[in-house]
C-alpha positions as CSV (number, residue, x, y, z in Angstrom):
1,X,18.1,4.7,21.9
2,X,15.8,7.7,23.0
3,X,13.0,8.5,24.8
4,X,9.4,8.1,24.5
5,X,7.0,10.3,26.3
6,X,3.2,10.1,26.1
7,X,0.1,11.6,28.5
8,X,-2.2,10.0,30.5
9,X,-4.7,10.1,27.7
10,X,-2.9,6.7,26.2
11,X,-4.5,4.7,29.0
12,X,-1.6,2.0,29.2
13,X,-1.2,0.3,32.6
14,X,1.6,1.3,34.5
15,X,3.5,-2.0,34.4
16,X,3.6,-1.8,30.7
17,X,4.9,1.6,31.5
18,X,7.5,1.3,33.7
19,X,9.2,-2.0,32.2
20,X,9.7,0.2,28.6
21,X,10.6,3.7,30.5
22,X,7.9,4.8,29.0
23,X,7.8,9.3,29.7
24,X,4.3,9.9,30.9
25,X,2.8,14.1,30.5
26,X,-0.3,13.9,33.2
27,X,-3.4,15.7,31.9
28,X,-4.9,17.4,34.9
29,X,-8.5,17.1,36.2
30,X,-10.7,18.9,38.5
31,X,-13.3,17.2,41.2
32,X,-15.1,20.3,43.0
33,X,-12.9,22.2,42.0
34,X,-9.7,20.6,42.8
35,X,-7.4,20.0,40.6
36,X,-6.2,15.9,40.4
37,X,-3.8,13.9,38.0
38,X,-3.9,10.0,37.3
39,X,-0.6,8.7,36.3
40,X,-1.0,5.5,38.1
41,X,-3.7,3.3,36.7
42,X,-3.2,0.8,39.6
43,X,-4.7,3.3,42.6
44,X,-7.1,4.6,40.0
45,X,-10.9,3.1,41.2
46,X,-12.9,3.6,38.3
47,X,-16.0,2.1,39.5
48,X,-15.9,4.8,42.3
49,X,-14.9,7.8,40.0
50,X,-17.9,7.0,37.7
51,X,-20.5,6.1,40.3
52,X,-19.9,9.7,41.5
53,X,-20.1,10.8,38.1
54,X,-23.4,9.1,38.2
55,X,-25.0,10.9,40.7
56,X,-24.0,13.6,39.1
57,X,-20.3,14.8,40.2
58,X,-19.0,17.5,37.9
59,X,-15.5,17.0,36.6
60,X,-13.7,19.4,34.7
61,X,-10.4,19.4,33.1
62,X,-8.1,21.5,31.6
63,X,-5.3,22.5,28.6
64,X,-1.4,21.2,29.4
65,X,0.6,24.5,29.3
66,X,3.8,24.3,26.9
67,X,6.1,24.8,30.6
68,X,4.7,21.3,31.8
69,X,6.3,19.6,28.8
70,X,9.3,21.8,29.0
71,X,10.0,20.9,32.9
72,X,9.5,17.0,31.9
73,X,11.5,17.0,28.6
74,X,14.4,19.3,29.5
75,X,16.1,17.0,32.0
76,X,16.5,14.8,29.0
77,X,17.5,16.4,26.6
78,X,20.3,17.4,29.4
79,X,21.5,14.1,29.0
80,X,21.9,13.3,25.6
81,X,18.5,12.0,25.0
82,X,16.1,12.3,21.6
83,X,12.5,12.5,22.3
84,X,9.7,11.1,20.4
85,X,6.5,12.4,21.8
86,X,2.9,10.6,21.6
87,X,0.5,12.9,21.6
88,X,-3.6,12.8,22.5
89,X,-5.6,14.3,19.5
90,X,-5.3,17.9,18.9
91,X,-9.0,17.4,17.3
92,X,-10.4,17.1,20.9
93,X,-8.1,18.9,22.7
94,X,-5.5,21.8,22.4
95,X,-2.3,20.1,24.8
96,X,-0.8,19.1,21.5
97,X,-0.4,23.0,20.3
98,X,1.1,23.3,23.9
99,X,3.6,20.5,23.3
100,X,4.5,22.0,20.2
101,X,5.0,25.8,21.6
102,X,7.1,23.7,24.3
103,X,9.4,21.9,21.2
104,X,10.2,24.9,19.1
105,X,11.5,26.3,22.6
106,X,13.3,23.0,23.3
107,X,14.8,22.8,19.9
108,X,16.4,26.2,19.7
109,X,17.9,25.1,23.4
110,X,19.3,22.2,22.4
111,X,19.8,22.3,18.9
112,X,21.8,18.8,19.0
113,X,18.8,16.9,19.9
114,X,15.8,15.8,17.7
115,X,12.6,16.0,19.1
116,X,9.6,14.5,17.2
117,X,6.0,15.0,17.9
118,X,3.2,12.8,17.1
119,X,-0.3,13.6,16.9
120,X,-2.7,10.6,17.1
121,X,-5.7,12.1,16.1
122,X,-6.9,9.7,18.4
123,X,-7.4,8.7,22.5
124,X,-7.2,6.3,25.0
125,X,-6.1,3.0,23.1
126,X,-6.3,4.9,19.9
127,X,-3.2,6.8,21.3
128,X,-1.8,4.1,23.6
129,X,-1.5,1.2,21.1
130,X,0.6,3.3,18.7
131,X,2.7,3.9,22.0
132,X,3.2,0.6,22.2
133,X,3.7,0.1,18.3
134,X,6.9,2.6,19.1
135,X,8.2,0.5,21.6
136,X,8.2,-2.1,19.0
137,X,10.2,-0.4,16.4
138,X,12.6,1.1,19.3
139,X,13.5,-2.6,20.3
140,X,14.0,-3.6,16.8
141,X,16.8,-0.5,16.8
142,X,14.8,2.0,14.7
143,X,15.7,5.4,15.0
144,X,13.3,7.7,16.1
145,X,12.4,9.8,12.9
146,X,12.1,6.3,11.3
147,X,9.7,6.0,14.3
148,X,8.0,8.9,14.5
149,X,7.2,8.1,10.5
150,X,6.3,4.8,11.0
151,X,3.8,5.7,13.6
152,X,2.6,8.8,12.1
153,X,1.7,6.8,8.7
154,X,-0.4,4.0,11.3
155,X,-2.5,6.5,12.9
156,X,-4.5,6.9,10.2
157,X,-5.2,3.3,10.2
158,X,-6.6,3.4,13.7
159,X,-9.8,2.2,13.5
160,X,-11.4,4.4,17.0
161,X,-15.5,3.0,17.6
162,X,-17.4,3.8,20.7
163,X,-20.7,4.1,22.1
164,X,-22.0,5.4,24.8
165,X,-24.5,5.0,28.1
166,X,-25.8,8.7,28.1
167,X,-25.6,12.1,25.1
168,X,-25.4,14.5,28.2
169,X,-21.6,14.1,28.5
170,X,-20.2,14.8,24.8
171,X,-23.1,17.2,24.7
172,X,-21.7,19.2,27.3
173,X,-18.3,18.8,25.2
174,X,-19.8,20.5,22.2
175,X,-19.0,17.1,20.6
176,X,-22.4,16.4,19.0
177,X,-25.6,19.0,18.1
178,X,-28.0,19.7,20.7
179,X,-30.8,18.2,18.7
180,X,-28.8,15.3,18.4
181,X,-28.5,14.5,22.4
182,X,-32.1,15.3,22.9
183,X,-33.4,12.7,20.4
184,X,-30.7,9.8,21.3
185,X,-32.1,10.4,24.9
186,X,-35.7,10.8,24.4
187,X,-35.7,7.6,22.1
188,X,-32.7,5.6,24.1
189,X,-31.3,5.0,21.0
190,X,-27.7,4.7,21.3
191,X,-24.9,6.1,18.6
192,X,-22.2,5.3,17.6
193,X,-19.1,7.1,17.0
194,X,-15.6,7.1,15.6
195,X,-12.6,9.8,15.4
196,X,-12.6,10.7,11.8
197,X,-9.5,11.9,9.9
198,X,-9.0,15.3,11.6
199,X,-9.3,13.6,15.1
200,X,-12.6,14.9,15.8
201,X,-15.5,12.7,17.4
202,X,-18.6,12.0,14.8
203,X,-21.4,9.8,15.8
204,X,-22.3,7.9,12.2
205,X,-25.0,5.3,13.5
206,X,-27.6,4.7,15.5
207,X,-28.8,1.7,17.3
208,X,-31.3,0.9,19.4
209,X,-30.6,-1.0,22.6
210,X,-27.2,-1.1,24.5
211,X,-26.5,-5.2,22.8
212,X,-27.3,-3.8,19.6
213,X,-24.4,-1.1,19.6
214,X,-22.0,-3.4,21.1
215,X,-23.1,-5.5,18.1
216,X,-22.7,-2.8,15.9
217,X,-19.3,-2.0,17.5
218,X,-18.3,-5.8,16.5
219,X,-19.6,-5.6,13.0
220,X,-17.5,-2.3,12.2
221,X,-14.0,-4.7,13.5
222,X,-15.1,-7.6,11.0
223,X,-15.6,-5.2,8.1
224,X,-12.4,-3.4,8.5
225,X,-10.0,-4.8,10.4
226,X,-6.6,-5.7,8.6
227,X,-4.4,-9.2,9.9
228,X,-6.0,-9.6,13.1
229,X,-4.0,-12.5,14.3
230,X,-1.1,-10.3,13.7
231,X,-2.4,-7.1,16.1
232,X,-3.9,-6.8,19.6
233,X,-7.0,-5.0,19.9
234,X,-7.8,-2.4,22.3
235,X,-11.4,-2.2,24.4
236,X,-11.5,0.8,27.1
237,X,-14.9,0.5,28.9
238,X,-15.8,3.4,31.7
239,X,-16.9,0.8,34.5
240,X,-18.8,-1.5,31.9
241,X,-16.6,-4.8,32.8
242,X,-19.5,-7.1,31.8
243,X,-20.4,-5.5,28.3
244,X,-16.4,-5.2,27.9
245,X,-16.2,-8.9,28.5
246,X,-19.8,-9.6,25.6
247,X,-17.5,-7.5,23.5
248,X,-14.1,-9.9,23.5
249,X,-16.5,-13.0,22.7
250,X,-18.0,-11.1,19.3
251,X,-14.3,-10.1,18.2
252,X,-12.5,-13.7,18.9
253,X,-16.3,-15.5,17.2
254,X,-14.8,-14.8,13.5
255,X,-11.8,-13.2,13.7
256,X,-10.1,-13.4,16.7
257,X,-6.8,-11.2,17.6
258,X,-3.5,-11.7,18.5
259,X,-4.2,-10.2,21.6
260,X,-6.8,-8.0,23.3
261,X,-6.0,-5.3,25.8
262,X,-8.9,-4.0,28.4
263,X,-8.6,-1.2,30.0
264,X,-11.1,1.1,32.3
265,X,-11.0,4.6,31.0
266,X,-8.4,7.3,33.1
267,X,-10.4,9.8,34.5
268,X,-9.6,12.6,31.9
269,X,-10.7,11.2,28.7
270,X,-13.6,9.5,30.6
271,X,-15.4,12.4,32.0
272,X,-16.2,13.5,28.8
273,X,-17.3,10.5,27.5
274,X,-19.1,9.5,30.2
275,X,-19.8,6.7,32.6
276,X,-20.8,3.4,30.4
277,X,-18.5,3.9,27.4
278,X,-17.6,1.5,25.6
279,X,-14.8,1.7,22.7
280,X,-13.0,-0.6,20.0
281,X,-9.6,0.0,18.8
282,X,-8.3,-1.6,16.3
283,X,-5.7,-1.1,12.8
284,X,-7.8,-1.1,9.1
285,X,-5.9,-1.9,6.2
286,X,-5.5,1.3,4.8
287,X,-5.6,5.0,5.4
288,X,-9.2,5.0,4.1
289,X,-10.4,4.1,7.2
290,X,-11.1,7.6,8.7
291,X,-13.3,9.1,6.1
């Protein structure tokens, strides 16, 4: 056995959590300036966070240092444990540099002990379902490089498709081109967007009208999803519920899942996409899928 530790980016509900031992980083966030974590999904009211958002709260967040991964991996390394890490993508964010600063300090400490570290290159259920794809392979009695290499090799067939309610929020990111927000708002057309193979979020279409990017969000899973009764799906919607819900009945009209999970986006991930985001998770059937 050993240890798996993600951060709050995954976006996996705390009872899915807590039954696997699942290791959970927090990211931290900052509300007027003070600082906040979410590592409970079940206290976390996202209909309030993103109303506020909406009238026009400014949340910030911030870098993990290496030292927060050091304090909550050292303690089990103490006791005999390997660690497989799950990481949020370093292509919109630098905490995985930090975790891996914090491993090559671990790893000289306890040279006994394997750590592994997994980049994603994705967020929310693009990290969280790989999580869970770990679990898997744990229960089965995989070691942990055979799981860090299993999941390493699916990430690249994470299928990541969003859109969202307003440009201003990945704008202020750096995410997409000025001239880019200011036509998608001035025109209400609405894009849509995907992690491509470095991690990074590209928009690739536009649509015009909220139904017909959710559409278009449906289309992308029918052209490139890979055994579908064989995976669940992941939706993460920031306070969208009802456009979450139109969502489920276009994946399960043609080729319905296994399972689907919904989720509302944690506060960290969400702020800077936004209030009215909705995304599509899903595994493609072969590393071509993040051209």
């Amino acid at each position: 056995m050993f240890s798996i530790i993600t951060d709050t980016s995954a976006n996996l509900e705390d009872e899915l959590l807590r039954k696997h031992s699942i290791g959970l980083i927090p990211f931290s966030f900052y509300v007027n300036g003070e600082e906040q974590t979410c590592t409970e999904t079940e206290s976390f009211d996202g209909k309030a966070f993103y109303d506020a958002m909406r009238r026009g709260t400014s949340v910030k967040t911030s870098l993990v240092t290496p030292q927060r991964y050091i304090d909550y991996m050292t303690p089990l390394l103490r006791d005999g444990q390997d660690i497989l890490f799950i990481s949020m993508s370093s292509g919109i964010s630098g905490s995985f540099a930090s975790s891996q600063i914090a491993a090559e300090q671990l790893r000289a400490e306890f040279p006994e002990r394997q750590i592994f570290l997994v980049d994603t290159l994705g967020a929310s259920l693009g990290e969280g379902l790989l999580v869970v794809d770990a679990i898997e392979c744990r229960s089965r009695g995989m070691s942990v490089a055979e799981t860090a290499a299993l999941i390493s090799e699916k990430r690249h067939r994470m299928c990541q498709v969003f859109t969202v309610d307003n440009l201003k929020y990945l704008k202020a990111t750096g995410r997409l081109s000025n001239i880019e927000a200011v036509v998608g708002t001035i025109l209400h057309i609405k894009p849509i967007l995907k992690g491509n193979k470095e991690g990074k979020i590209v928009s690739f279409a536009k649509m015009r009208g909220r139904q017909s990017a959710i559409q278009a969000l449906a289309r992308e899973y029918d052209e490139k999803v890979f055994e579908p009764e064989k995976q669940t799906v992941g939706i993460a919607h920031a306070d969208c519920p009802e456009d979450a819900q139109f969502l489920i009945k276009l994946l399960n009209r043609s080729k319905p899942p296994r399972d689907i999970m919904t989720v509302c986006y944690e506060p960290v991930t969400g702020s800077h996409v936004g209030p009215g985001t909705l995304a599509l998770f899903f595994f493609g059937g072969s590393v071509e899928v993040r051209e």
